[in-house]
N, C-alpha and C positions, 0 to 999 in steps of 0.2 A: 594202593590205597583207593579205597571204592568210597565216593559223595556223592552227593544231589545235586551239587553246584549251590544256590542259594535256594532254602525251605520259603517259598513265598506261595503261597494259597494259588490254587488255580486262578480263584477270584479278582483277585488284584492281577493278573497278568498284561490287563490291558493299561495298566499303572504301570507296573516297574515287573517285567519277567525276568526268571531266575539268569539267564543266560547276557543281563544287560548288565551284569553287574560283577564284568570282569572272571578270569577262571579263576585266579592265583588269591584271590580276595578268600572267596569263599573257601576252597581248598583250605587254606591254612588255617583259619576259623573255626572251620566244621573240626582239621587234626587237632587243635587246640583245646576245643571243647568236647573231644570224643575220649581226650585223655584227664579231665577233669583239672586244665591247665599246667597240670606237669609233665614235661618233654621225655618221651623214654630213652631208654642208652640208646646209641648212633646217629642221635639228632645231632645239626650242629652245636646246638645247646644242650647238653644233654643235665639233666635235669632240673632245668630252667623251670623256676615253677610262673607260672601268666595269672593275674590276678581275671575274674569274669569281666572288669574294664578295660584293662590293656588288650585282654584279645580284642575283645570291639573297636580299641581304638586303632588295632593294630589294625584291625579289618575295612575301615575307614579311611587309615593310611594307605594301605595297599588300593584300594579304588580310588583314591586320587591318582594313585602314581600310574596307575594303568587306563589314564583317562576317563574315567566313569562320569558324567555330566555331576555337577555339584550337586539339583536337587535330587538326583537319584540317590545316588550316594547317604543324601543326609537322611530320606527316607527309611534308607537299608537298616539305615545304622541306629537308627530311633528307634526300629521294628525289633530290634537285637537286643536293646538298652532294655525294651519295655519287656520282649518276649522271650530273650534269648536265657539260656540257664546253663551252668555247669552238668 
C-alpha cells in the first residue's frame, strides 16, 4: 500500500511536517479514507464500515499512542476535521 504519510502543505512544514506525526497514524487514515470508510475482504475487519469521525478519531488515537507531542496532534487532527473528506 503506497501513502504520503500525512497531506500537510509544504507551507506549514516548519509548524508540524508530515513525517512528525507518527507512520501508523496516517497509514491507516489515508487506508481508511481511500476506501470511502469501508474495510475491504482480508482486513481484520472486513467490512467494517468507519464513519468520516471515527477515522479521525481513530487517527488522533493512534498519534497518541505512538507518542506524537499533544499540540501536534491536536493540530493534525483539527486540519482533518476541517479539511479531510471521504
Amino acid at each position: 500500500y503506497q501513502f504520503d504519510l500525512a497531506s500537510v502543505p509544504r507551507l506549514f512544514w516548519r509548524l508540524i511536517a508530515p513525517f512528525e506525526l507518527s507512520l501508523v497514524a496516517p497509514l491507516v487514515h489515508d487506508f481508511i479514507y481511500q476506501h470511502s470508510g469501508q474495510l475491504p475482504a482480508g482486513c481484520i475487519e472486513p467490512n467494517r464500515k468507519f464513519t468520516r469521525k471515527e477515522a479521525d478519531q481513530l487517527f488522533l488515537d493512534l498519534m497518541r499512542r505512538e507518542g506524537v507531542k499533544r499540540w501536534r496532534r491536536q493540530l493534525a487532527y483539527t486540519a482533518v476535521r476541517l479539511f479531510g473528506r471521504f
